[in-house]
SERO-4910 file (N, C-alpha, C, O; in steps of 0.05 Angstrom, whole numbers):
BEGIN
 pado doro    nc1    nc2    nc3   cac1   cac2   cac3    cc1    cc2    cc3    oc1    oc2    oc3
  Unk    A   -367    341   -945   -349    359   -931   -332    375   -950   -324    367   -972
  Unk    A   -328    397   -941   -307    418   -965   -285    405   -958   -278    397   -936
  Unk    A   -272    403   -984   -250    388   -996   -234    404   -990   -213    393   -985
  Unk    A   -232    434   -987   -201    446   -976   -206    451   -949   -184    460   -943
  Unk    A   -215    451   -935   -221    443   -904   -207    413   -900   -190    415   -882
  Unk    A   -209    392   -909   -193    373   -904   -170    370   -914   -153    355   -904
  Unk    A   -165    385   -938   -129    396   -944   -122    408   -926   -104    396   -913
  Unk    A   -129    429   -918   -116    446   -896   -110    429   -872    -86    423   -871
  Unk    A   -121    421   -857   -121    414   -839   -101    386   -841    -83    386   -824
  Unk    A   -100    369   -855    -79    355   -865    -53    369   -872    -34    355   -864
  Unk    A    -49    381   -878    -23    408   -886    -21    416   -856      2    414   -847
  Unk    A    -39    423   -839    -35    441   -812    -22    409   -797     -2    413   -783
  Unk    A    -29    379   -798    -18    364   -783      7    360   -792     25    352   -777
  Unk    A     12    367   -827     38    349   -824     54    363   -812     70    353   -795
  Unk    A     52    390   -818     72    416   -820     73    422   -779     94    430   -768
  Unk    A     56    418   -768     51    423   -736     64    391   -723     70    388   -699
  Unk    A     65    369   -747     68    337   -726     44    335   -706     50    330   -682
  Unk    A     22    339   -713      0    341   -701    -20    315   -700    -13    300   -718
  Unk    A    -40    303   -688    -53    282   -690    -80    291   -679    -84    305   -659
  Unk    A   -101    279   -701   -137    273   -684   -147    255   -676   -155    235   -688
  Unk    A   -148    260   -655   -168    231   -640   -189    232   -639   -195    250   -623
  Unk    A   -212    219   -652   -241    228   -647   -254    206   -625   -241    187   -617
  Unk    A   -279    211   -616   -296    200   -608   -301    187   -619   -288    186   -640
  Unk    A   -327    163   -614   -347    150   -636   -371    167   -641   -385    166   -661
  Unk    A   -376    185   -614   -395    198   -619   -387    231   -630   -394    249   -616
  Unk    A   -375    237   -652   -371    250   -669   -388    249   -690   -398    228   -698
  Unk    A   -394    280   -706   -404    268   -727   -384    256   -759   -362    264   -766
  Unk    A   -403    233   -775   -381    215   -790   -367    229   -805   -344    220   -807
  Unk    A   -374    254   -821   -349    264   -834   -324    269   -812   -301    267   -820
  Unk    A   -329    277   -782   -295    276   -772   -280    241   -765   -257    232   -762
  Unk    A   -300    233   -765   -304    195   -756   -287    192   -774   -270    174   -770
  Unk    A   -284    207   -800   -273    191   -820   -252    207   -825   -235    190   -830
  Unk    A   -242    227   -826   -215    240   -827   -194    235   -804   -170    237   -809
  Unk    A   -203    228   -782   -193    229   -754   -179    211   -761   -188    194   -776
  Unk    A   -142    213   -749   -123    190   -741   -133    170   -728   -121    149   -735
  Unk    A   -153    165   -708   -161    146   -694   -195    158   -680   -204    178   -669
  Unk    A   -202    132   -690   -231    138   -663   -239    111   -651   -241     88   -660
  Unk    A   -243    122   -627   -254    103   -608   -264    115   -584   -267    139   -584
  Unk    A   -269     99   -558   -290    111   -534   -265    123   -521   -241    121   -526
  Unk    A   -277    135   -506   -257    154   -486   -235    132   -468   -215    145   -460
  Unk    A   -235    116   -463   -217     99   -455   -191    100   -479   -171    113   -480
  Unk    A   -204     78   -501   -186     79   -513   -175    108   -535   -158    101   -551
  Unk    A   -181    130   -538   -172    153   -533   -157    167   -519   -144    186   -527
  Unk    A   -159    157   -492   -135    166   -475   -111    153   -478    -88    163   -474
  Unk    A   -118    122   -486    -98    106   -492    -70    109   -518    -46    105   -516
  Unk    A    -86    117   -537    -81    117   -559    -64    146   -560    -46    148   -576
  Unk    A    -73    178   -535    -57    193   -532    -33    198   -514    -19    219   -510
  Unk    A    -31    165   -500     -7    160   -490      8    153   -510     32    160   -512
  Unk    A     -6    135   -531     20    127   -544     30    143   -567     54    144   -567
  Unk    A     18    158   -588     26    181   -595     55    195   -594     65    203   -573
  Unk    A     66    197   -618     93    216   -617     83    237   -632     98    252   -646
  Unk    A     56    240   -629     56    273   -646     63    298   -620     55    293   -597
  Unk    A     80    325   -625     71    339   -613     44    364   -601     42    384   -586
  Unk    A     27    344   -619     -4    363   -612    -25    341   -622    -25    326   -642
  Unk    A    -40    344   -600    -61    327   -605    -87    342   -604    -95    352   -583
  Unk    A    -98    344   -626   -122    355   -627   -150    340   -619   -164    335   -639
  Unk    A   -163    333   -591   -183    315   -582   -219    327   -598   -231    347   -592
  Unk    A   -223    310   -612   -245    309   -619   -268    308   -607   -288    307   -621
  Unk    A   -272    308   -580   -294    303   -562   -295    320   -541   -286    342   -545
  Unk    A   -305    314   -522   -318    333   -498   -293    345   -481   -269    341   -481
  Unk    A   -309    357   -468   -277    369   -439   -266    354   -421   -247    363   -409
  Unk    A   -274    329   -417   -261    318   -396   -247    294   -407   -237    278   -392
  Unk    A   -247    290   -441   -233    272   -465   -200    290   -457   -179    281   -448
  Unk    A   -206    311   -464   -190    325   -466   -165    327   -448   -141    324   -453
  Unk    A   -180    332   -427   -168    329   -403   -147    309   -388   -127    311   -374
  Unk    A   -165    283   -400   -154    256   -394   -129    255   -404   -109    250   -391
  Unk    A   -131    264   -439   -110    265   -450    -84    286   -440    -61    282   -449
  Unk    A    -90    302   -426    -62    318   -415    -58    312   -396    -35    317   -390
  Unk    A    -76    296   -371    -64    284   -355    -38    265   -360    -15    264   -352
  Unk    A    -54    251   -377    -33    231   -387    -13    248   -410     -3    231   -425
  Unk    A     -8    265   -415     16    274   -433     14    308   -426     -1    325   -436
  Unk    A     32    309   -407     35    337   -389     51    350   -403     56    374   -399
  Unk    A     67    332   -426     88    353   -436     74    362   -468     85    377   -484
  Unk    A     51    350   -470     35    351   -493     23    372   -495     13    380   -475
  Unk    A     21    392   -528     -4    407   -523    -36    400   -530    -45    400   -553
  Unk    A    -43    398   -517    -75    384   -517   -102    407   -535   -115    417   -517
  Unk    A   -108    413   -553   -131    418   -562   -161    413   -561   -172    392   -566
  Unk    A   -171    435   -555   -202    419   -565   -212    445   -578   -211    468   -573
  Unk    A   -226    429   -601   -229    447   -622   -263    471   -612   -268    493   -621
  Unk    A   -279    456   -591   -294    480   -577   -301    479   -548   -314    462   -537
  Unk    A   -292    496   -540   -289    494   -502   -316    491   -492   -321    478   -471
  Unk    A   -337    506   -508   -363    494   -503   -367    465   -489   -378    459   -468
  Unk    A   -355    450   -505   -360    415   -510   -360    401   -488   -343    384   -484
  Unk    A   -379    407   -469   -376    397   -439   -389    373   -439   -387    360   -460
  Unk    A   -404    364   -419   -420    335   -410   -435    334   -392   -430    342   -369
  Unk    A   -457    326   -401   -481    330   -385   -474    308   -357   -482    311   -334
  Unk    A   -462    293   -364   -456    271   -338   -427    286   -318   -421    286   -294
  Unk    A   -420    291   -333   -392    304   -316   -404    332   -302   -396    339   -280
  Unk    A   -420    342   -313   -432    366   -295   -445    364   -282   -448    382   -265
  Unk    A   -461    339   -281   -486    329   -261   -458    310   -232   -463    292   -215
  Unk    A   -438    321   -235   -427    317   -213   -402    329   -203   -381    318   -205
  Unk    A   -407    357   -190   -388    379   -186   -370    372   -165   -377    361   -145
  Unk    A   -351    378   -169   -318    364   -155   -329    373   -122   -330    355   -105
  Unk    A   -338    404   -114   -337    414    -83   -356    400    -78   -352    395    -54
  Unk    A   -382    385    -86   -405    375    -76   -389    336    -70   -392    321    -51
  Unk    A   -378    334    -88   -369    303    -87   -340    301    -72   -325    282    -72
  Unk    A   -339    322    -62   -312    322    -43   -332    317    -26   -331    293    -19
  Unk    A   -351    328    -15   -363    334     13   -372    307     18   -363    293     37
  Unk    A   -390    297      0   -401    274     -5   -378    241      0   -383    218      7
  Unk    A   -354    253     -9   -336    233     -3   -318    230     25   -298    216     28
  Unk    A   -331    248     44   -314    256     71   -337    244     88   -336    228    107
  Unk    A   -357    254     76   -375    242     86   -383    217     90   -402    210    103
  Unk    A   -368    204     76   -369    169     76   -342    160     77   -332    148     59
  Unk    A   -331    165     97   -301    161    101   -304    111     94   -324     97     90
  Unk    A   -282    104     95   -265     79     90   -288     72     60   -299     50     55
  Unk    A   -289     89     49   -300     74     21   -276     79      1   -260     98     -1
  Unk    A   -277     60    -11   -265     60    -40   -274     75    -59   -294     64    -68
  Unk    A   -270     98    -72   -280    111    -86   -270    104   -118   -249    108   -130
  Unk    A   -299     92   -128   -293     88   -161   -304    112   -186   -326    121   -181
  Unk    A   -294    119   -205   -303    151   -213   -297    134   -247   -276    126   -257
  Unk    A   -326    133   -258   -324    129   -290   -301    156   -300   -288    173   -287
  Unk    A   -303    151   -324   -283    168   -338   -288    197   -343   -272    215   -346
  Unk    A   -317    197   -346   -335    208   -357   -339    239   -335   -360    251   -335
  Unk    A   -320    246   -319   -314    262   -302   -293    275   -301   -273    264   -310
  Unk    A   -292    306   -289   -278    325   -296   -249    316   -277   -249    303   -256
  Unk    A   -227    327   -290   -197    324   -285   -204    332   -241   -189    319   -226
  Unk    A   -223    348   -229   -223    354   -202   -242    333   -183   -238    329   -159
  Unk    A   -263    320   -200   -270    302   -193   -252    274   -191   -256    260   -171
  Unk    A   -233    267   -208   -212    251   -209   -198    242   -194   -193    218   -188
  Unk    A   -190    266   -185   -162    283   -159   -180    272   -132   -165    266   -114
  Unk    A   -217    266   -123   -213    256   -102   -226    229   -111   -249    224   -105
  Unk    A   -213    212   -125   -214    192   -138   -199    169   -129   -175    171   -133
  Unk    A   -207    142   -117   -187    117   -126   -184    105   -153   -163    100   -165
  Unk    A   -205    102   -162   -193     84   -183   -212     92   -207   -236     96   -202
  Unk    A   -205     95   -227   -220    107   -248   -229     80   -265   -217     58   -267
  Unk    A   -252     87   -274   -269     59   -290   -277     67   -319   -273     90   -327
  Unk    A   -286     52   -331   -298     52   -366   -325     32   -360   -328     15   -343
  Unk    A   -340     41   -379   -369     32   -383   -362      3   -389   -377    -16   -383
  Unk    A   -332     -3   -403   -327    -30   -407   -316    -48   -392   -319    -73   -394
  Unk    A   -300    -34   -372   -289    -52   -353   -298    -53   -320   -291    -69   -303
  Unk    A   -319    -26   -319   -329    -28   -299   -338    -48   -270   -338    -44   -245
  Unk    A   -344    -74   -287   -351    -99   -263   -322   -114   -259   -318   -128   -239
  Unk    A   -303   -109   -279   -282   -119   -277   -263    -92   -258   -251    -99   -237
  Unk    A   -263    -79   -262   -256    -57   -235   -262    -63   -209   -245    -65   -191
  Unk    A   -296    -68   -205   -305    -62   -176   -296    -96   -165   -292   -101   -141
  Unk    A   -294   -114   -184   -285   -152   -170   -256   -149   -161   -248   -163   -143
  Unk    A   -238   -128   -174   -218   -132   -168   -207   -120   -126   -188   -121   -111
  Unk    A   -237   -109   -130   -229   -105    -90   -237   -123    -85   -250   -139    -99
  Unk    A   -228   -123    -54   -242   -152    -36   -268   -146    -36   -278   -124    -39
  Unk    A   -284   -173    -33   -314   -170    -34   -323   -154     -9   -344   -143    -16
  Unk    A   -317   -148     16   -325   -130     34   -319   -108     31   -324    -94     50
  Unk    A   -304    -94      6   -296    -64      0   -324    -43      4   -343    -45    -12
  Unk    A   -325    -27     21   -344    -15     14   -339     11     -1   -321     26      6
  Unk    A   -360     18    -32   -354     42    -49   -370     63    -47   -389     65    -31
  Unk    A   -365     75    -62   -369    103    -74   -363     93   -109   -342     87   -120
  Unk    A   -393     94   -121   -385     93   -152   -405    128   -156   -425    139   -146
  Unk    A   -391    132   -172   -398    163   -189   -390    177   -217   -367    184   -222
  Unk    A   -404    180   -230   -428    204   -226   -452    185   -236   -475    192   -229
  Unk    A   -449    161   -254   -479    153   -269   -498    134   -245   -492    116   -230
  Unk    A   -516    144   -250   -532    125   -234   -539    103   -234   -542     88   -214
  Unk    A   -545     98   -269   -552     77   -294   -534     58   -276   -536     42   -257
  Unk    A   -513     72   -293   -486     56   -296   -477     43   -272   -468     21   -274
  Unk    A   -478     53   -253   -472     51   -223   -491     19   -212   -485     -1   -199
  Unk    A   -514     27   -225   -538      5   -217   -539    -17   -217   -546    -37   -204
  Unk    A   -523     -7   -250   -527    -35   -263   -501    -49   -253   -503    -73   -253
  Unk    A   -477    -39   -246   -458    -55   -239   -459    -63   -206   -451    -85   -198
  Unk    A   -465    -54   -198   -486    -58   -171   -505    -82   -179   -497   -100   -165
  Unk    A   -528    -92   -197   -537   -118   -198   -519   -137   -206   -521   -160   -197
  Unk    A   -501   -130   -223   -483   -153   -235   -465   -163   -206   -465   -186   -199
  Unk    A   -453   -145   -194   -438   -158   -168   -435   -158   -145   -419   -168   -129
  Unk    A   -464   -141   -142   -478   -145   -113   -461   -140    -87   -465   -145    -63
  Unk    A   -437   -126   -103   -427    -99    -74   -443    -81    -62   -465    -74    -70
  Unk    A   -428    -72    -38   -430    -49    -22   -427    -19    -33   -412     -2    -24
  Unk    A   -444    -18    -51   -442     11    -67   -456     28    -60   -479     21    -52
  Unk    A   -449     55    -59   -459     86    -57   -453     98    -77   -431    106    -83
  Unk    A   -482    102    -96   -479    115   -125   -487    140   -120   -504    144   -103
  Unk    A   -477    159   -134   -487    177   -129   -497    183   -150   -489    168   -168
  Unk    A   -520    208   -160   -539    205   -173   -537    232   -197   -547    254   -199
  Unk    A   -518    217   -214   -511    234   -244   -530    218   -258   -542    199   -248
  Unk    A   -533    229   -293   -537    216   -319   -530    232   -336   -524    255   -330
  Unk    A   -529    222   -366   -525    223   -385   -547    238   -401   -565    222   -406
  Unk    A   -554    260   -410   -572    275   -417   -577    245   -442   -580    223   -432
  Unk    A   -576    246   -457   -578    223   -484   -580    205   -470   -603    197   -474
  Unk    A   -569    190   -454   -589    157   -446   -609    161   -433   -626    143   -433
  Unk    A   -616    187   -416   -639    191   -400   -662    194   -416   -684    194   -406
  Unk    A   -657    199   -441   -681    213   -452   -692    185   -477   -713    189   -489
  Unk    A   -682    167   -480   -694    148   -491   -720    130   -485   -718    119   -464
  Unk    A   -740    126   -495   -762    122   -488   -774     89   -500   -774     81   -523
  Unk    A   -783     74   -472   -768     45   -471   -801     47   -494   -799     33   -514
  Unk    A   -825     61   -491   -845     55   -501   -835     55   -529   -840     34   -541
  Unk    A   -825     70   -540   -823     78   -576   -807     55   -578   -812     40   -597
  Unk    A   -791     51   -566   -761     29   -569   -777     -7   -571   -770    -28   -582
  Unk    A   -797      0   -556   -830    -33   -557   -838    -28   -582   -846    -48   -593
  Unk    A   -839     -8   -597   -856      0   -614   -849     -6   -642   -860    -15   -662
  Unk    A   -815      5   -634   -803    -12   -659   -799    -36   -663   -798    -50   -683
  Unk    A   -796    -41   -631   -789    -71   -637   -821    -96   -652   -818   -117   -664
  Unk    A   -843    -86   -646   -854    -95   -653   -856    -95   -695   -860   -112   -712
  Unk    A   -852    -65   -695   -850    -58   -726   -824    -83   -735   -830    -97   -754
  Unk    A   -805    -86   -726   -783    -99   -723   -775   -135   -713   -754   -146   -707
  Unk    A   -793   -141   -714   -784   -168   -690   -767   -181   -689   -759   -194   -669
  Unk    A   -757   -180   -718   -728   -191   -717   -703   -176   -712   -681   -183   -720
  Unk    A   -710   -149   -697   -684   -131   -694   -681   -151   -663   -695   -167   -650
  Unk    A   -647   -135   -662   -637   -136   -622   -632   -103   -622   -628    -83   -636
  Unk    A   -635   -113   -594   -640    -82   -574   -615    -78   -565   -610    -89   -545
  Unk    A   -600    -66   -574   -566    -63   -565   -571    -38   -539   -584    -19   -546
  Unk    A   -565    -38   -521   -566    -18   -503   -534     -7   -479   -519    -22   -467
  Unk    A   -534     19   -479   -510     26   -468   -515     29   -428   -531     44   -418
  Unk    A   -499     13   -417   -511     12   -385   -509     42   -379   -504     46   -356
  Unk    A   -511     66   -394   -525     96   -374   -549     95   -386   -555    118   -394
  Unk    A   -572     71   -395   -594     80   -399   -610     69   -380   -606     46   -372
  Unk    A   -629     82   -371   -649     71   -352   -661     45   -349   -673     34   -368
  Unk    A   -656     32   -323   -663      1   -323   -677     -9   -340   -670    -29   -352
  Unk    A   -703      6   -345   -728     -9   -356   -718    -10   -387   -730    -25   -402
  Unk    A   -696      6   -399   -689      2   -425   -668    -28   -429   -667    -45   -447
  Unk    A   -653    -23   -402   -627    -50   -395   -646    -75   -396   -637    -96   -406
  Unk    A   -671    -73   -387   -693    -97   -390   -699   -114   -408   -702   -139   -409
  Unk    A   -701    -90   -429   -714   -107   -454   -683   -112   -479   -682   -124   -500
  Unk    A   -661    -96   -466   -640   -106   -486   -634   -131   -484   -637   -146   -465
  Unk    A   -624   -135   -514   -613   -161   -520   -585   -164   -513   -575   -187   -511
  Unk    A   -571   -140   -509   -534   -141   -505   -536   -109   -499   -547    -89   -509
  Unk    A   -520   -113   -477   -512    -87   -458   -480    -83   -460   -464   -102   -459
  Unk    A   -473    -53   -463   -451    -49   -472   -440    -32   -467   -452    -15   -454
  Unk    A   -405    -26   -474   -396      0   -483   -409      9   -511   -429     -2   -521
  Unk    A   -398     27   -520   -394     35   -550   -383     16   -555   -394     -3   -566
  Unk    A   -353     16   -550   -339    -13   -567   -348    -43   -567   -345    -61   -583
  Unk    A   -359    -43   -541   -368    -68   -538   -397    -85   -546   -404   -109   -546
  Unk    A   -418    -46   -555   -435    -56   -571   -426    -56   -604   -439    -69   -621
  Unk    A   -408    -44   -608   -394    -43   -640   -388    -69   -644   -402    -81   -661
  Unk    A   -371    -80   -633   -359   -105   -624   -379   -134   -632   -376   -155   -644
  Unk    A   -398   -121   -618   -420   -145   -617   -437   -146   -647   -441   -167   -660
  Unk    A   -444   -121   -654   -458   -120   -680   -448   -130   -699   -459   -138   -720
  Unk    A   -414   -130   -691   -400   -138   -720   -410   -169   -725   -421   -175   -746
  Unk    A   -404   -185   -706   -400   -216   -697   -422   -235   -693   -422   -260   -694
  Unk    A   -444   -215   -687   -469   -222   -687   -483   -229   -709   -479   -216   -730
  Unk    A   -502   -252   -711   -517   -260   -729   -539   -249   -745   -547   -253   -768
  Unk    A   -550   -229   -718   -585   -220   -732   -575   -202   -751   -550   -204   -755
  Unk    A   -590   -182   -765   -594   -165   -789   -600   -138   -785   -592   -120   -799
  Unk    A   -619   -134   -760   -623   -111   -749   -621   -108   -726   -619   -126   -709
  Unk    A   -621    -82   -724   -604    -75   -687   -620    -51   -683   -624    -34   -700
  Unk    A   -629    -50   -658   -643    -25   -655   -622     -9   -623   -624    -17   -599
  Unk    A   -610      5   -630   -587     12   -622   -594     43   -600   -599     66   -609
  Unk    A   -594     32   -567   -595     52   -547   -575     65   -539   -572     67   -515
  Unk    A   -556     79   -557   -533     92   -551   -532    123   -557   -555    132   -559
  Unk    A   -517    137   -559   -505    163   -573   -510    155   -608   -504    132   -615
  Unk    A   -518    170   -623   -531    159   -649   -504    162   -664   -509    156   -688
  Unk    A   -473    169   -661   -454    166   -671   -436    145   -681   -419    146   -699
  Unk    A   -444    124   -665   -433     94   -665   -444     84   -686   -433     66   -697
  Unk    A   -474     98   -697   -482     75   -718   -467     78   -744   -475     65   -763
  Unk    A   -442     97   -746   -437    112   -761   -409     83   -775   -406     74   -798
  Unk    A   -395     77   -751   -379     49   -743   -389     29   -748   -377     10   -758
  Unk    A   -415     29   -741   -427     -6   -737   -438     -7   -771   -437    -30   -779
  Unk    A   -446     10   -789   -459     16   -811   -429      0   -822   -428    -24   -828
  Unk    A   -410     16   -824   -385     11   -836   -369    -16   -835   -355    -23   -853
  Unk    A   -374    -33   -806   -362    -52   -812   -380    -65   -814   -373    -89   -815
  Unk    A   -408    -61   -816   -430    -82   -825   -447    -72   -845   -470    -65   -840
  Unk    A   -438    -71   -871   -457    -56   -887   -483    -73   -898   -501    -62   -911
  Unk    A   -484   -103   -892   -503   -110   -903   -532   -119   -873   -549   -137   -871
  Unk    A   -522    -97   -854   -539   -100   -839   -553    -64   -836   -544    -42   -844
  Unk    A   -575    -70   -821   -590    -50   -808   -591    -41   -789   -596    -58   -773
  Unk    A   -587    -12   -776   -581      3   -755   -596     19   -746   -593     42   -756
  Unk    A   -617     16   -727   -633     36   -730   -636     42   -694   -639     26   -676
  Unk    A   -634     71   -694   -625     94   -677   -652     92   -662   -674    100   -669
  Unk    A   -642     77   -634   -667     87   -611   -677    104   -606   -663    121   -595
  Unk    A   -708    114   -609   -714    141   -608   -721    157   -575   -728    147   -554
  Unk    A   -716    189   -584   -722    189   -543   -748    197   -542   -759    193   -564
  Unk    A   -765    210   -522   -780    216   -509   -790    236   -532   -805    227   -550
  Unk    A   -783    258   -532   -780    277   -546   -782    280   -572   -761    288   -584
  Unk    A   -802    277   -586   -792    270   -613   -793    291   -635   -796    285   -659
  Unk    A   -789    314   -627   -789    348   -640   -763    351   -632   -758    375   -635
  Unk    A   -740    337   -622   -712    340   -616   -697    320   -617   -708    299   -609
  Unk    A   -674    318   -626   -652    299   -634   -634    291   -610   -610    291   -613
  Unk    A   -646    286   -589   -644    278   -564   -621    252   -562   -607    246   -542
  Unk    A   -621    241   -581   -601    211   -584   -569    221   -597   -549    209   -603
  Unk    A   -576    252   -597   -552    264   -599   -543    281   -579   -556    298   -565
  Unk    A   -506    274   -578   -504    289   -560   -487    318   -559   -464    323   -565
  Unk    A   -514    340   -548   -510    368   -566   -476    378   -560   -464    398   -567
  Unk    A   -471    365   -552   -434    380   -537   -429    369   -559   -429    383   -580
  Unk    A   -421    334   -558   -407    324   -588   -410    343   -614   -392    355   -627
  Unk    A   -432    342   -616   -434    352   -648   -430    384   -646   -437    396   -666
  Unk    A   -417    399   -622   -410    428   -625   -377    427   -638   -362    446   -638
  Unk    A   -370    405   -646   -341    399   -654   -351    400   -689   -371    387   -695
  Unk    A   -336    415   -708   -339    411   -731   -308    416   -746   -287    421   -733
  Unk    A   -309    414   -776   -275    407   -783   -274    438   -782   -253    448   -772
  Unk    A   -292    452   -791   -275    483   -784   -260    491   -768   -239    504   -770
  Unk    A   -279    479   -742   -257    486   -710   -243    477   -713   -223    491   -713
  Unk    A   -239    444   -719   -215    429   -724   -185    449   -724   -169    457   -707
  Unk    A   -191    453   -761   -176    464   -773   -173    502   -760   -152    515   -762
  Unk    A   -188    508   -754   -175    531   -738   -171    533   -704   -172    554   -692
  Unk    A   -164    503   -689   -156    508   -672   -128    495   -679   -107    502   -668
  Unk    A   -130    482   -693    -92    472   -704    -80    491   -722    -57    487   -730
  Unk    A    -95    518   -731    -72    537   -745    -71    549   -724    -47    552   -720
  Unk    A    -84    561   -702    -77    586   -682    -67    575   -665    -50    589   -652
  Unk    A    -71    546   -656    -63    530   -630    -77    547   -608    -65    560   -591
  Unk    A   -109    544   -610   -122    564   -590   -139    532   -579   -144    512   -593
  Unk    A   -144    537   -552   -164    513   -539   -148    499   -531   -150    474   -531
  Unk    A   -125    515   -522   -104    485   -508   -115    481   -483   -125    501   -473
  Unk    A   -116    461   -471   -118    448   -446   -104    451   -428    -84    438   -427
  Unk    A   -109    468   -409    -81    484   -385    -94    467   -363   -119    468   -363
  Unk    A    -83    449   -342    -88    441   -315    -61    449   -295    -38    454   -301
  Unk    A    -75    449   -268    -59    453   -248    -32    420   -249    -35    395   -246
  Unk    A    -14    435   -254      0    416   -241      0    388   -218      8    364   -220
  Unk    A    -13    403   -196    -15    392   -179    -42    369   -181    -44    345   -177
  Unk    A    -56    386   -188    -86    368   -199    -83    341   -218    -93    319   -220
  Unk    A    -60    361   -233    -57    333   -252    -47    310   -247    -53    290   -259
  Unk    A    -26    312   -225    -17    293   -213    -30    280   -188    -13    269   -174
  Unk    A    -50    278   -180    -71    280   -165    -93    258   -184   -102    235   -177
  Unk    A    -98    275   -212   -120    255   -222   -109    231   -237   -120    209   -238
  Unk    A    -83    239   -252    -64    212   -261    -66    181   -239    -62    157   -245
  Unk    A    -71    190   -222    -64    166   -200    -87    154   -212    -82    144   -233
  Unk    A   -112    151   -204   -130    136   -202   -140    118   -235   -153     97   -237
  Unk    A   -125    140   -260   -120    130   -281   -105    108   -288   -111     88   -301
  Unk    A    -76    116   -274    -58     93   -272    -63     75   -267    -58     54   -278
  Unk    A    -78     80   -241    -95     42   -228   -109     26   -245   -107      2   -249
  Unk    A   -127     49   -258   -150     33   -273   -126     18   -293   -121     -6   -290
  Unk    A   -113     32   -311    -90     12   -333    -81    -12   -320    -85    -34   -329
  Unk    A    -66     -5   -292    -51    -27   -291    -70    -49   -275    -62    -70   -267
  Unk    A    -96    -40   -273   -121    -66   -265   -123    -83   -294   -123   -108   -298
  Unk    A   -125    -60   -314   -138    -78   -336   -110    -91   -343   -110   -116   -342
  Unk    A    -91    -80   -349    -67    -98   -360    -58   -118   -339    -44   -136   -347
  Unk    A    -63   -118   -318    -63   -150   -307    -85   -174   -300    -86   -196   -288
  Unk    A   -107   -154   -316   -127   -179   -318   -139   -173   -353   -163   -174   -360
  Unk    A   -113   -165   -375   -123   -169   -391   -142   -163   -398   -152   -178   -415
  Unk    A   -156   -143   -390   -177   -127   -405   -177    -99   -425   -198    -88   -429
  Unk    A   -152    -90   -436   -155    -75   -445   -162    -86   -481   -155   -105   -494
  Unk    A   -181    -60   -488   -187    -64   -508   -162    -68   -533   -168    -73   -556
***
């Protein structure tokens, strides 16, 4: 990385009181300059607690978002407005209004991974990590609405065998992983584990050895015994898991596709330190929401916190 690109931009935080939060799925030169990285949960977390006055969000549009929900008096950045989500678009707020009137006395649960208007007709907002611990905390006759992943939705649907209505988003990058190449290594491999993230397609959740968040497959790799990991995620994490495990092996589930870098995800990596550094000298890419919206999608955020902080699940 150019060495006065990361001067600058260090000079632009001290002088602005500015902070970066990255993703995991960033690429590692910002992984490694960034004030903090972690999954979109704990990102939102980390921009509540924050006394900088500008937070520059390292990740997609609806990272972003989260973060001005939760800090309205904040100015919120994202260094390219491009940086959308293939899962958050695969579920448009006027279609999942209709969809949610349409199923009137359900509980509506909405991963994170969804836009600030999808939110707004939202009960309770979830994480890839606390998800089964979200949907136990209704009475077992609750009937839902989980949205946008389908994966994700499914799979927490076999684990607790509620009354769920998923509706039918994905993840461009977990859809496109291919359980055949992923046999293929493992045979090349036999002593790897199959780390897999629950938005990948059942038949991949099948053959994993440990199903996860990001943090919670990071988590595991650290603590874990084997040597190699053959890892069904966003190919950014291996970037973390490399770092706190350097005397192990990481090797990047491949997709379908293999003339394209499909295990990447093309929004993430439209963030680079350039933008960085020239959306914190102009303060351009701020994050504007409706007032009203915002206070609308805060609610179902709040729930999700004060679920996990009274059953102790936050990361």
């Amino acid at each position: 990385m150019d060495k006065d690109i990361l001067l600058q931009i260090k000079e632009l935080k001290d002088k602005k009181n500015a902070v970066i939060l990255a993703h995991y799925y960033q690429n590692p030169e910002i992984q490694d300059f960034a004030d903090f990285v972690g999954d979109s949960l704990a990102l939102a977390q980390q921009a509540l607690k924050t006394k900088a006055d500008i937070i520059v969000l390292a990740g997609v549009y609806f990272m972003a978002e989260t973060a001005k929900i939760l800090n309205p008096g904040k100015k919120v950045l994202l260094p390219d407005m491009n940086a959308g989500c293939s899962l958050a678009d695969s579920c448009p707020a006027d279609a999942f209004a209709e969809f949610v009137a349409a199923h009137p006395a359900h509980t509506v649960i909405s991963y994170v991974n969804t836009t600030a208007a999808v939110k707004a007709h939202t009960d309770i907002v979830c994480t890839s990590s606390n998800a089964v611990q979200i949907v136990e905390s209704l009475p077992k006759d609750e009937k839902i609405i989980f949205a946008p992943d389908r994966n994700l939705g499914n799979y927490i649907k076999s684990l607790t065998h509620r009354d769920m209505l998923v509706w039918d988003g994905a993840c461009h990058v977990h859809e496109e992983f291919s359980l055949e190449k992923i046999l293929a290594l493992k045979k090349q491999y036999p002593e790897a584990k199959i780390l897999a993230h629950p938005e990948c397609p059942k038949p991949v959740l099948i053959v994993a050895d440990h199903i996860g968040s990001t943090a919670v497959l990071l988590h595991f790799s650290k603590m874990d015994t084997a040597s190699t990991y053959i890892v069904a995620t966003e190919s950014g994490i291996l970037h973390q898991m490399q770092k706190a495990s350097p005397d192990k092996t990481f090797i990047p589930a491949p997709p379908k596709d293999s003339t394209c870098a499909c295990n990447d995800c093309r929004f993430m990596k439209l963030v680079t330190p350039e933008k960085i550094r020239d959306c914190l000298l102009y303060e351009t890419n701020e994050i504007i929401l409706d007032e009203t919206l915002c206070m609308q999608a805060e609610k179902p955020i709040r729930r999700m916190m004060n679920i996990s902080e009274q059953e102790n699940l936050l990361p």
